[in-house]
Each structure stands twice: as C-alpha cells, then as structure tokens.
N, C-alpha and C positions, 0 to 999 in steps of 0.2 A: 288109225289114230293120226290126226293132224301132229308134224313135230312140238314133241315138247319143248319148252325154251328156258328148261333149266340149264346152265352152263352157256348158250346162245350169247348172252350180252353179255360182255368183256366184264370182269371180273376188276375193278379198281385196285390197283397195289405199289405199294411205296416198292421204289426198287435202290439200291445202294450203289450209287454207277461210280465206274469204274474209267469211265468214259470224261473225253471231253464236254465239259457241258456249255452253251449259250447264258449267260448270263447278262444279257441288256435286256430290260426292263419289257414288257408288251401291253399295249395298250388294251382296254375293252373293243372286243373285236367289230367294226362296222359291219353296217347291216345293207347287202346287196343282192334285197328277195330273187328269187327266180319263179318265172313262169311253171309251176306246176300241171302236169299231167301225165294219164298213163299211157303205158306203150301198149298199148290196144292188144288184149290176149281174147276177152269178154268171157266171164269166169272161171273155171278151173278150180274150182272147191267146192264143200259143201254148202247148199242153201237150206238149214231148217226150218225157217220160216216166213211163212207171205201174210202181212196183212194187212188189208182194207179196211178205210175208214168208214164205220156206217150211215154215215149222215150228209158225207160230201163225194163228190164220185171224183172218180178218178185221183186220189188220195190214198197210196199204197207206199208200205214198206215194208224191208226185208231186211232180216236179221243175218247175219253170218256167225260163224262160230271160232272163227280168229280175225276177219276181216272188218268187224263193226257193223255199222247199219247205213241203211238207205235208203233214198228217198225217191219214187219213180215221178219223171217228169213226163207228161204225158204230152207236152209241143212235141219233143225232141227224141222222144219215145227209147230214153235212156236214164239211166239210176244214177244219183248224186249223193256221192261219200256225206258221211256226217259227222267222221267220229275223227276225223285227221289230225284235229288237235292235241288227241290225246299222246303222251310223251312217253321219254321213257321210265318217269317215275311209275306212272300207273298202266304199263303197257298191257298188263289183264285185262285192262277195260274194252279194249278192242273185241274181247270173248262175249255176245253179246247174250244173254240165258232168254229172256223173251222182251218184248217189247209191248207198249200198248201206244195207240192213238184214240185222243178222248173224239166223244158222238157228241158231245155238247158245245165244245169248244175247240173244234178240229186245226186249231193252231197250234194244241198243244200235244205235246209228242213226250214219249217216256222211255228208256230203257234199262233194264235189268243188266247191270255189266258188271264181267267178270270170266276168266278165261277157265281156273283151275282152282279145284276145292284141296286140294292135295295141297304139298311145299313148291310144285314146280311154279303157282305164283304166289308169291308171297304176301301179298297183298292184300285187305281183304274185299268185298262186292261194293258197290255203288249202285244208287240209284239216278241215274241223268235226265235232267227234266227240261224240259225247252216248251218256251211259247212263241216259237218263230218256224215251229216245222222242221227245228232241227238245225238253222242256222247258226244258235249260239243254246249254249249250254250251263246250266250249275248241276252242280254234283251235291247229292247226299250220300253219306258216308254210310256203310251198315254194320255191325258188328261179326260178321262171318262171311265168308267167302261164298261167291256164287258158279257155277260151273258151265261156261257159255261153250268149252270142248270136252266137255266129261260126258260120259255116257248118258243113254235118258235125254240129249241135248235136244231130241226134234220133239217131246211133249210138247203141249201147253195149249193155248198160252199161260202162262204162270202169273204174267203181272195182267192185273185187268181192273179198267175204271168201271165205277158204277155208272149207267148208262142214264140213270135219274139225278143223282147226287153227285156232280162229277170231282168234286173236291175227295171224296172217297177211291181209295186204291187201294188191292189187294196184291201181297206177292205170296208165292209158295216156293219156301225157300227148300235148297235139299240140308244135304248133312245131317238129318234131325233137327233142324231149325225151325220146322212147322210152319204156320201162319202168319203171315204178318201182315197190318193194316197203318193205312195213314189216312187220315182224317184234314190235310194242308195242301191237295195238290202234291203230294211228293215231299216235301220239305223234312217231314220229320217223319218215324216210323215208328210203331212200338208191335209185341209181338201178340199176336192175339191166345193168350192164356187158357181160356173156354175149347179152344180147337182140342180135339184129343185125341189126334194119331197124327205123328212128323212122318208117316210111313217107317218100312225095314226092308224094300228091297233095294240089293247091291248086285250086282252081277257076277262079283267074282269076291266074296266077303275075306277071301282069305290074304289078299295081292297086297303083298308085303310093299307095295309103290302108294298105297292110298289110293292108286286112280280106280280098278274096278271093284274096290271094295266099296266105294263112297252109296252113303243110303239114298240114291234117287230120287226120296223125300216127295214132296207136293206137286203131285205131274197137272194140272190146271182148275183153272177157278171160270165160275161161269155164272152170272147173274140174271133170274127172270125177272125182266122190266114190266111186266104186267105185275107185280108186287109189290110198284112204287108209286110214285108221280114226278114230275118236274120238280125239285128243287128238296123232295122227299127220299130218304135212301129208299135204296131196294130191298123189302124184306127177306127174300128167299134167294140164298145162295147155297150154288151145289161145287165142291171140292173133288175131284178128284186124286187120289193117293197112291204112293208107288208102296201097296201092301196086296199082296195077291189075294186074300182073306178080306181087307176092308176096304174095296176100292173109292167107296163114294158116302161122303157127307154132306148133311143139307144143314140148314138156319134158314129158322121162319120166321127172324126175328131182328133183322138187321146184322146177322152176327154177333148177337150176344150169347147162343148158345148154340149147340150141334147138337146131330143126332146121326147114325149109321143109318143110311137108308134101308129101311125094310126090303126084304127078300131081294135083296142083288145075287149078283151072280159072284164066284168066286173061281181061284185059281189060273188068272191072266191078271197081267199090268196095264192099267188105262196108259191111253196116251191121248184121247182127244176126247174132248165132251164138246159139244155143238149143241145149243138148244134151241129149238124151235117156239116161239111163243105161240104164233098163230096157232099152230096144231098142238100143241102143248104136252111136246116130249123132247125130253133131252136124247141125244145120242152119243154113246162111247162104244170107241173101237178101243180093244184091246189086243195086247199081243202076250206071250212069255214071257220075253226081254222086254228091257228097254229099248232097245235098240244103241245108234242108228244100224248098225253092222250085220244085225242077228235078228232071229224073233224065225221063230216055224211053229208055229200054232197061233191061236187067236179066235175073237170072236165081235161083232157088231152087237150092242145089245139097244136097245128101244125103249124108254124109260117113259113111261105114262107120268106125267107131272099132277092131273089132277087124279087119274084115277088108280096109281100107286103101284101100275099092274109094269112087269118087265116081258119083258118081249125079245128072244133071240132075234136078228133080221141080219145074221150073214151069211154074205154070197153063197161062201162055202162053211157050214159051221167047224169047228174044229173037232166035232167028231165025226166028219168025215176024214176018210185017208188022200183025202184028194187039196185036204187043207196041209200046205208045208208055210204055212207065213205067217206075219201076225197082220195087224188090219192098223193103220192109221192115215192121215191123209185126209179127214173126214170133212167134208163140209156140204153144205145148204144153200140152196138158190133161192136167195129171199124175195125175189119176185116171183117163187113160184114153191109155194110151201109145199112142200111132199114130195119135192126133189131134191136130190143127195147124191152126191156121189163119194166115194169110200177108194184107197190102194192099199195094196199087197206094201208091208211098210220094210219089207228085204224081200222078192223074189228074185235070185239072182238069176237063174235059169228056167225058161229062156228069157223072163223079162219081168219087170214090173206089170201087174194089172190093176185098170181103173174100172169099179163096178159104177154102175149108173141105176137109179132106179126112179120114178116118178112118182110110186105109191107108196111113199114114207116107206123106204126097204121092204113091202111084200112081194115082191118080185125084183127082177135083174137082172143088167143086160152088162156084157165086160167090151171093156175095147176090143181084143183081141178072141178068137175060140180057135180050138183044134179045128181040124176038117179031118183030113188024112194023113196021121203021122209022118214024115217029119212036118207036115205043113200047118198054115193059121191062115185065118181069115182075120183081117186086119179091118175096121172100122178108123183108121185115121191114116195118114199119109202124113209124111215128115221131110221136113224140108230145111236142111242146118247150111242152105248157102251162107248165112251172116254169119255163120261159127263153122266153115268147115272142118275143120280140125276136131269135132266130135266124135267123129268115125274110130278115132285115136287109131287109124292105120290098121287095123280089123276087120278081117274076111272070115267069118266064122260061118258054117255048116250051118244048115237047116237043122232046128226050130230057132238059131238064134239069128239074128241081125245086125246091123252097124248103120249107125248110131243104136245104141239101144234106148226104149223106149223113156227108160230112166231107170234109177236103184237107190237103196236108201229114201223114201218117197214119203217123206214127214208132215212135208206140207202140200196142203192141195184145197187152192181158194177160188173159188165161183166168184166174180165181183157180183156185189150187192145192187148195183144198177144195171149190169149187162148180164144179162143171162147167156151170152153166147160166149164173153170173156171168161174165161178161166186161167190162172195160172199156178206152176207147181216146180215143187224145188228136186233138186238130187243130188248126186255126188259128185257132179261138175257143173251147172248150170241149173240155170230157172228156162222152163220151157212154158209155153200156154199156147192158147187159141180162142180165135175170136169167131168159132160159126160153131159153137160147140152143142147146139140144139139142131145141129144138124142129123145126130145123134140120134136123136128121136126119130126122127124119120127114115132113118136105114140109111144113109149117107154116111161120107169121110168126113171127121175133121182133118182139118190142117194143124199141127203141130210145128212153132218153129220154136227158136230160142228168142227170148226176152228177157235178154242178162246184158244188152251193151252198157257200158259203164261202170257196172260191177265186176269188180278184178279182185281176186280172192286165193292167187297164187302165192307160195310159198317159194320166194327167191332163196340159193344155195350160192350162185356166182352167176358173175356176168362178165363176156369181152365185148369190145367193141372193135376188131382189126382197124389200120388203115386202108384198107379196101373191101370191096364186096358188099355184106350186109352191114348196115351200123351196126346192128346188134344180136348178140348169140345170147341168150341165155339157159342157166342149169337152174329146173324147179323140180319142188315136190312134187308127187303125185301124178304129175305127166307131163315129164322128164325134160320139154323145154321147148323152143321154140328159133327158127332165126327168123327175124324179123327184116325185109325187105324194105316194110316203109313201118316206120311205127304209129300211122294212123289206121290203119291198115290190120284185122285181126287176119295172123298166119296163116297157110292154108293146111298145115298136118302138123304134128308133133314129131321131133327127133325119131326115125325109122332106121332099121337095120343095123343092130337091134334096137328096138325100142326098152327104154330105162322106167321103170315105173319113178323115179328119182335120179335126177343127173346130179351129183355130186361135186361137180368140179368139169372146167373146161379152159382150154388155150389153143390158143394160132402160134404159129412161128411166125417171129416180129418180121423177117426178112424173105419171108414167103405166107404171107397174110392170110392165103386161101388154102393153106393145111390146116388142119384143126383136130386137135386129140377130145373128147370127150368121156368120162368114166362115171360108173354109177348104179342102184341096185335095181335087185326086181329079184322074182321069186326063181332062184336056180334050176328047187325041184322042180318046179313046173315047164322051166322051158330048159333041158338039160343042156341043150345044146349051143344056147347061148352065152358068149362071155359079157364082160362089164366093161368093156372098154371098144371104144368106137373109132374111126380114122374117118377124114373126111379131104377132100384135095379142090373141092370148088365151092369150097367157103361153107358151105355147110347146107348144103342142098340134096348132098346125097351122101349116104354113108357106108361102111364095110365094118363087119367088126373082127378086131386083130385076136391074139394067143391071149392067153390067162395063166399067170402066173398060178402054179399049186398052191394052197392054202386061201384064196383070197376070197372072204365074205362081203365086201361092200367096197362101194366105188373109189372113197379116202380124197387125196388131190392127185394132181397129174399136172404136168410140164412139159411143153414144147420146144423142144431146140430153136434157135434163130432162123437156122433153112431148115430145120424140119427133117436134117440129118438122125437126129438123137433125141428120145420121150421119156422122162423122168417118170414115174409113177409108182405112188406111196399108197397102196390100196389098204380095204382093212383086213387084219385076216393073218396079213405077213408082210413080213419088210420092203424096204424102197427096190426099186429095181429098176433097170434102164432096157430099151431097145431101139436096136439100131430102125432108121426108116420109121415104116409103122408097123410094128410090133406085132413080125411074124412070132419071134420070139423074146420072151425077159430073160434077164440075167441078175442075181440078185447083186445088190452093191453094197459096199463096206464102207466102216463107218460113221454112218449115221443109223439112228435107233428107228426102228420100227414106229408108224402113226407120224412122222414129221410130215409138215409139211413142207411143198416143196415147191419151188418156181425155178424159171429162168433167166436168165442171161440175155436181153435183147439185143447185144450185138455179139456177142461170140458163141459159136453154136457148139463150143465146147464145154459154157462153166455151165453149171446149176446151183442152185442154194436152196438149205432146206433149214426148217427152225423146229425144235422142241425142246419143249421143259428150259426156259430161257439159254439154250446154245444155239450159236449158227454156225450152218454146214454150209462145205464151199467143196464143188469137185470141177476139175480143170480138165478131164477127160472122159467128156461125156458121161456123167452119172456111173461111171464103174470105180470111182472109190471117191470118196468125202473126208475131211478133214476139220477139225473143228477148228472154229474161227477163235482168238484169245481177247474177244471183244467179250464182256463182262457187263454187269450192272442192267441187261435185256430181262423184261419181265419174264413170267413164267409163260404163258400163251400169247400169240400174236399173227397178225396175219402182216404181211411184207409183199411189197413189189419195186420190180428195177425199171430203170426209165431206159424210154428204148432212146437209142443213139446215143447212148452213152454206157461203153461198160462199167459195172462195177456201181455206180449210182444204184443205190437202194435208199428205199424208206422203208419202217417195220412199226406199225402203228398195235400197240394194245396193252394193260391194263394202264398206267401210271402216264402215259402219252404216246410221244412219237419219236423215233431214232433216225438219222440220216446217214448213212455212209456213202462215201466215193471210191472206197477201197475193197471191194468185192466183199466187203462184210469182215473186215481183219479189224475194223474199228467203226464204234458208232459216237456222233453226237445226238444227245440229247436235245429235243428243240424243245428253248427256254415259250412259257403260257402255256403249252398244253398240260391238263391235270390229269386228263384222262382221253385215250382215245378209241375206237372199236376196228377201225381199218382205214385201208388208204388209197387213193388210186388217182390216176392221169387222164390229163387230156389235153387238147391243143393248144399251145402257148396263146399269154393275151396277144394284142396287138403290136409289135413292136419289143415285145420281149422274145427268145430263143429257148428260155427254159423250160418246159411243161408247166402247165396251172398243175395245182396239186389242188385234191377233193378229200375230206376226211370227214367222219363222222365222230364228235370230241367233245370232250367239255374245256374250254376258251374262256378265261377271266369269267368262270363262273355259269356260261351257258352251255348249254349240254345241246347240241344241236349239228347241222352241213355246213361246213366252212371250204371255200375255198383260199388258195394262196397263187397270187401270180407272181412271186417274186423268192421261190424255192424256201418256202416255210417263214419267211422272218417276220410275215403279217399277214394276218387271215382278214378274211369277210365272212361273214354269216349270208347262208345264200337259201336258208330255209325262213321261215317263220313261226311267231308260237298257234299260228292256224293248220299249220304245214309241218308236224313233227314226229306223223307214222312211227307210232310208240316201239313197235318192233322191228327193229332195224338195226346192223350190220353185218349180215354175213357179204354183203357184196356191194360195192360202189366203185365204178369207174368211169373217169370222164369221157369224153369221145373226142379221138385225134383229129378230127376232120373238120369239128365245129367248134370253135373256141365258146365256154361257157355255159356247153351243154356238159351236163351231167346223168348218171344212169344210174339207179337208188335200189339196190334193193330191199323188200321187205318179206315178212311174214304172214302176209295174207290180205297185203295190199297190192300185189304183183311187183311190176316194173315200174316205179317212177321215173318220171323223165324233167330235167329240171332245164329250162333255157333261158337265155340271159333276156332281161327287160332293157 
C-alpha cells in the first residue's frame, strides 16, 4: 500500500508563544513563478491504468493511483502531467479511480478523482472534466468518496462515455454507491436507482482502518455500440460487480432497467470486461481478490452477446492446480477481432504471464513456458537502457530474472490502430512494445519502458550537498536515488543494502561526500541486513553500519559537520549516536524517543532534536540532550540549521515558522506566516550572504512555495495555482550551488525541480 497521508500535512495550530515575536506588518507576498520540472526518475509506482482513445490514434492516457493522470505525447514519446493544479485543499484528487476519453469528441477527457474511501482523505470524489485534453479543468463535486489507492484500484474502467450518445456517462462508484449516470458531459450526476446490486466484496470486511474493509463496489461498465446510432444512446449496457455470486448485469434499454445475466459463472471478482462488437462477445477476466497485491485463482470467461451462451476460455482454468493467480489485464486487437491477450494479475514467482490467443481464447500461446526446470523459454527480450534502474540491483537464481517481466499487471492495452503497439502497467513502470505480432510468428518481442515523464514516486527527504551530486534523495518504495545530472534518469537505486523505503538522509556540511542514510524493508526476509547505510563518495557506493537493538524502521538520522558523529532516532527505540560511521550506537539521554533530529552545520559537536513542541540541543556529540527553555513551538515540526553559521535555525510547522540564532535556547516567530509544513536552503541571491530560505506555507492567505532572500522578512511566491502538486511537504530543499533552484518534494509526483526565470 502506497503511504497513507493521514497525519503527512502539517496539522494547522494556534500556538501561545512565549517567544519573541516580529510584529511589522507583511505584505501580500509577490509572485516569482519558477520553471518547473522533474528530476528525471521515469516512474517508480503503480500504473493501473492505460487507455486509448478509439477514434484518434495515438491519443493515450494513464491513470495513476496517487500521481494523477497523463497524457502521452507521441512527437516527444513522453507523458504530460495533467493534474498539477490540484492543491492542497483537494489533494485526494491526485488518486485517480478511472478515467475515460470520449470516441466522439476526442478533446474531451474525464477523470474519476479521489485518493481514499476511508477518513485518511477527507474529502469526498470529484468528477474532472476537460475539453482541451486535459490542459484545463472543472470539477464536479460527488456526494461520496472515490478510492483512486484503495484496493480493487486496477478494475474497470469504471467511468465510461457512451460511444453513440457521447453527452451520456457512466461511473461505478464503490462503498455501496452503486451506479451512477450523467446525462451533461460530466456536469451533473444523479444515481441510477433501477441498478440493483452496489456489490459486497471487501477484502478484509473486518479492518478496523476502513481501508480493507471498503465494498469494492462497481468494478467496470461497458457499452455495445452496435445497440445505438450516432447521436442515439446505446441500448445494451453490461456492468460488471465486485459480488462473487452477481458478477454481471445488462440493460436492454438504455439503462432504464437491469437484469442479472443468465447463467454466469460464479465465485471470482471481475476485473475487466472487454467487449468485442464485431464477434459479439464480451470478455471478463476474473480473479478471487481484488487485487492489486493478491488474487491466486481466477478464470477468462466468453460471454456470447447474441447467443446468451458462456464459455470458460482460460489459459489455465482455475480448476487446474497449475492456476495460482487470478487473470486481468484483458484486452482486444481491434484491427484484428479474435485476438486477445489476457495477464496473471499478481504472479509474483517467477514472473507475470501474458497469454495471447488469435481465436477469441480457443487456444493459447504465453510469453514465457518452462523447458527444463530451473529454465523458460522466453518469447520477448527486454531492454530497460532508458530506466536502468529497473533491475532494482537484483540477481536472482533461475526461474527468476532482473528486471522482472512486470507484477501487479491490471492493465494491458493493444492500441486500437497499431496491432503491433501494446502497452501495460505494474508496480514500477508502464512497459510495451511496438513488433508485438511478432508474436505470432514465433519470434521475440521487444519490451522496453514507456514511462518517460511519468514520475510517480513517493518523496520522504531530500539533500542537495555543496559538492558531488546535486541531489540525493529518500523515496518510498525504492528507496532512492543520487542523481548525477537531473535530466538524466539514475542508473540503480540506493545498494548495499538496499531500503525498500529510505526514510530520512544527510551529508556532513564540512565533509560533503559522507552521507548517512536510514530506512525500512522487510527484516525477516533479509535478516542480515540493517537500516542504516554509510557512504564516503557522495553516494555512489555504500556500506551498511550496526543497528541499534529494538529498532523497526528507519525514523531520522543526522550527520556530524565532518562526519565525526551520526545522530539517529530510529523507530522502535530511542535516539542514539555513533562515533564515525556507526560500527557501533550508544543510546543518548534526554531526549524522548521518535524526535526528530538534525545537525549542527558548523560544529561537529551539537545536534538538535524536536518533539511534541520541545527542542533538544546536545553539545557532545549526541551522547546527552538538553531541553531548550524556548516555549510557544508547535506540537510537530520539521527544522533545519543554516550551514556556516552555528546555531541558525528555522523550525517551520503547524501555526508557521520560528528562527533562532541561539542553537535553539530561543525562537522568534516570523510575523505573515499562518501556517507552514517545512523549510529548507539554498544559495544566497545575488549580492546578498544570507541563504534564500524555501518554504512550503500559507502567506497572507496563499497556501503555496515561497521563497525569501532576505532571512524571512519577505517572501515570493515561486509556485503557481497551475503548479501546486496537492501532496507536498515532507521535503524541500534549495540547492547551494545554484541560486533560485529549488527541490520539492512530493507524494507521487517525485522530485520537482523549480529554477529561476
């Protein structure tokens, strides 16, 4: 599960200070956009889904499931964000549930948005409707939440235009929300009352969190266009349902009424229905689960449309013992009716499988087959120079490989003009290939990634040293990157050990190319390995040091100035220090367990650490802390000190931002800020000596990037309301070597990178 972002964005709170406070006036803060873009990763998160427009070629987009959506540009043969606008008021909207592209009016573009059906967003679903492709946006509001990271996330598609009537739009909402239609282009919705089953499967009904309990509801909608005409709706719609007993209903009637289709099959969850007009049958892959994570059983079934008959047509039926997966991924080669191809929608070992068949599924051929144990005979060849960092640093044994072939495998789209294009999502990237009827003739495809542009990482922290790489960063899911040139995607992820999540990372400010990193991954599995990393040439190559007893998860960590002394507050059990790099901890006094904690940029003796609004200060080297008698500091907050000056701190979170020069023995308050979420440096402007300061705040009312070059007394607005990457602050920090560059991070838009105009 993508992190949840309950708790993630700072918490707004009056706080009673105790402190000196700024009290001259501040203006509405000017506005001095920056150049936006990302620091080239090329995705690193889930993709559930691809789709193609049917009526214009080369007209493709992709859903993400905390990243928003996108738009493939086919000069440039790279994906163009569409959802950036969205803020932090509505930052669920970035959870995308499905999307649709109208076949009539292919300017117009729709999305289902909404992160979490549960309290972690509050918020409830939207419908986003554009007639520019996605350049500019209105919102319809909907009375329930939609789940763009909740389980069930790779069905559908769920929203879907009528391909006759295109002013007609269906969504299949979950929670028990059943049907819903709009009749305006999007504009207004009401629910459709006649529908008579919102579905009952949950995957875990008892999870006291609401997230795997939530009803999975309406897994997709599918229209036959041979039931209509041009400017007439379509009579005959088929629904699929997340009820293992009811999977599929139809309306012969425009949707004025339903019916349970006669003799379906029972005991699996659809996930895809595909209907083929020409031949005239629908196809649903079903699995046990919803997915995306799980599913070991499943079945393809063949739905006779005129002649009412069902028809098993999987690869492997699930009453063989040879079937462990469930089946989604499903689609159709519209230039060539009675080809299909179908994926294993979780095989984690040894790999995903793509079935192919050319005779509407009576037969079947897989990418991959055994030969002689441990071996396979492989039908594609793979080639991730554009993403080498796929490999994710993995030498696994025969039967499995590196890169694997893909996992989680929800979506899988044949373009509708090229028979040989295909492409398909997973659990890091969108992969495809362009000779894919190569296939048929007993030849290799080629497999590479076709994810440039889409950045869909889950930033934790970011440095930027004064030498070496510009930029380190700590991400979800896999675990990080440094980044040499940030046009430029990495060539491996953080190694030895590798973090399934990097938590936290620092250099020593006076020896630039030490670098501590810390952070989790599954213990039992790799017993041998700790959470905390050492690096001495910037972050190219790594070691990993001792582990403190008791410690479950990475927490923060802190670098000495020369890299003498490492502060590190893991989770699990209290702060602790070690000398060098951390043959061994020592636990330190103090300060409370879970603080967090930084450094000292010029003396490689203090440290500072903050929780539950007290700040800790230790003067030798992390082995005992003292609490600061500074007062009126919110409850959570994240702080940093400015290098070449000791004792200089800011500590930006709920209520705003605090300054101190006095190693944290007192703070002022800096007067305009209402609210702030973090803070961070980078190279003084032109002509000034002080660091620009970077903050993500809300400023006489704008909730937004500001920078200050003049040590807080007046800020600039350096984002825009186009440019507002709704999910954002756990990390922002400027870059010492470029004045006015900035490094953003977010929640499943990766790395932004902001540079001055």
């Amino acid at each position: 599960m993508k992190r949840a972002l309950a708790g993630i964005l700072a918490v707004t709170m009056t706080a009673s200070l105790m402190a000196v406070v700024r009290t001259s006036a501040v203006a509405r803060p000017a506005a001095d956009p920056a150049a936006w873009s990302n620091a080239e990763i090329a995705g690193g998160g889930f993709v559930p889904g691809i789709v193609f427009n049917q009526t214009e070629r080369d007209l493709i987009y992709a859903r993400t499931d905390i990243g928003g959506a996108y738009r493939w540009n086919q000069a440039t043969g790279r994906w163009i964000p569409l959802l950036d606008h969205i803020g932090r008021s509505d930052w669920g909207h970035n959870g995308v549930a499905a999307l649709a592209t109208d076949p009539v009016e292919p300017n117009r573009v729709y999305v289902a948005a909404g992160m979490y059906t549960n309290s972690w967003d509050p918020g409830n679903g939207a419908i986003l409707r554009s007639a520019d492709r996605g350049s500019t946006w209105q919102k319809s509001a909907l009375p329930f939440k939609l789940g763009g990271n909740m389980p069930g996330r790779g069905m559908g598609e769920r929203l879907v235009i009528d391909p006759n009537r295109n002013s007609v739009l269906y969504l299949g909402a979950p929670s028990g929300n059943g049907l819903w239609r709009s009749t305006d282009h999007g504009a207004t919705w009401s629910k459709v009352t006649s529908f008579p089953n919102p579905g009952n499967y949950a995957q875990d009904p008892g999870d006291p969190n609401g997230y795997l309990s939530d009803n999975q509801g309406i897994a997709f909608v599918a229209f036959d266009p041979r039931t209509g005409s041009r400017g007439n709706a379509t009579q005959t719609i088929y629904v699929g349902v997340a009820d293992k007993e009811n999977i599929l209903y139809r309306s012969t009637n425009g949707g004025t009424s339903w019916e349970r289709v006669p003799g379906q099959p029972t005991g699996y969850v659809p996930h895809k229905g595909v209907l083929d007009p020409v031949n005239r049958a629908l196809y649903v892959a079903t699995s046990d689960t919803g997915g995306p994570y799980d599913g070991a059983k499943g079945d393809v079934w063949k739905f006779g449309t005129a002649s009412g008959v069902w028809t098993r047509v999987s690869p492997i039926p699930s009453t063989s013992s040879d079937d462990y997966f469930g089946y989604s991924g499903l689609t159709l080669d519209r230039q060539r009716p009675g080809t299909l191809m179908v994926a294993t929608q979780v095989s984690w070992w040894p790999d995903v499988i793509f079935f192919r068949s050319t005779d509407g599924g009576a037969s079947w051929t897989r990418i991959w087959d055994w030969t002689s144990y441990p071996n396979r005979e492989l039908r594609y060849t793979q080639d991730i120079s554009a993403v080498p960092w796929l490999n994710l640093g993995a030498n696994p044994s025969p039967p499995e490989v590196s890169p694997k072939l893909g996992w989680m495998t929800e979506t899988m789209e044949i373009d509708p003009f090229d028979s040989n294009r295909m492409m398909y999502g997973t659990g890091a990237t969108i992969y495809g290939t362009t000779n894919l009827t190569t296939w048929d003739s007993g030849g290799k495809i080629t497999i590479k990634p076709m994810v440039a542009g889409l950045e869909e990482t889950a930033v934790l922290d970011l440095i930027s040293p004064p030498a070496g790489a510009p930029l380190l960063s700590a991400l979800g899911d896999i675990g990080g990157f440094r980044h040499d040139r940030l046009d430029k995607v990495p060539s491996k992820v953080f190694l030895s050990p590798a973090f399934t999540t990097t938590t936290s990372l620092d250099y020593a400010e006076l020896a630039p190319y030490s670098i501590v990193r810390v952070g989790d991954f599954d213990k039992a599995a790799r017993p041998g390995d700790n959470r905390v990393a050492f690096s001495t040439d910037g972050g190219s190559n790594w070691w990993q040091g001792a582990e403190p007893a008791g410690v479950t998860g990475g927490g923060t960590v802190a670098a000495g100035a020369d890299a003498s002394r490492f502060v590190w507050s893991p989770k699990g059990t209290g702060v602790h220090y070690a000398s060098w790099y951390g043959s061994s901890w020592t636990a330190s006094t103090g300060i409370p367990a879970g603080a967090v904690v930084e450094s000292d940029r010029v003396n490689p003796r203090k440290f500072y650490g903050f929780a539950a609004g007290r700040f800790y200060v230790s003067t030798d080297g992390g082995a005992n802390f003292t609490a600061s008698a500074a007062t009126g500091l919110p409850a959570a907050a994240r702080f940093k000190a400015v290098a070449g000056r000791e004792g200089d701190i800011w500590l930006a979170g709920g209520a705003g931002i605090w300054h101190s020069t006095d190693s944290g023995a007192s703070f002022t308050k800096v007067a305009g800020v209402a609210e702030a979420d973090n803070i961070g440096m980078g190279k003084a402007a032109p002509g000034k000596t002080y660091p620009a300061l970077y903050t993500i705040a809300r400023i006489a009312g704008v909730h937004g990037v500001f920078r200050s070059d003049d040590a807080g007394a007046s800020w600039v607005r350096i984002n825009d309301d186009r440019h507002q990457y709704g999910n954002i602050g756990d990390a922002i920090t400027g870059d010492p070597r470029v004045y006015g560059r900035v490094y953003l991070g977010t929640n499943g838009r990766g790395v932004v990178v902001g540079n001055p105009v």
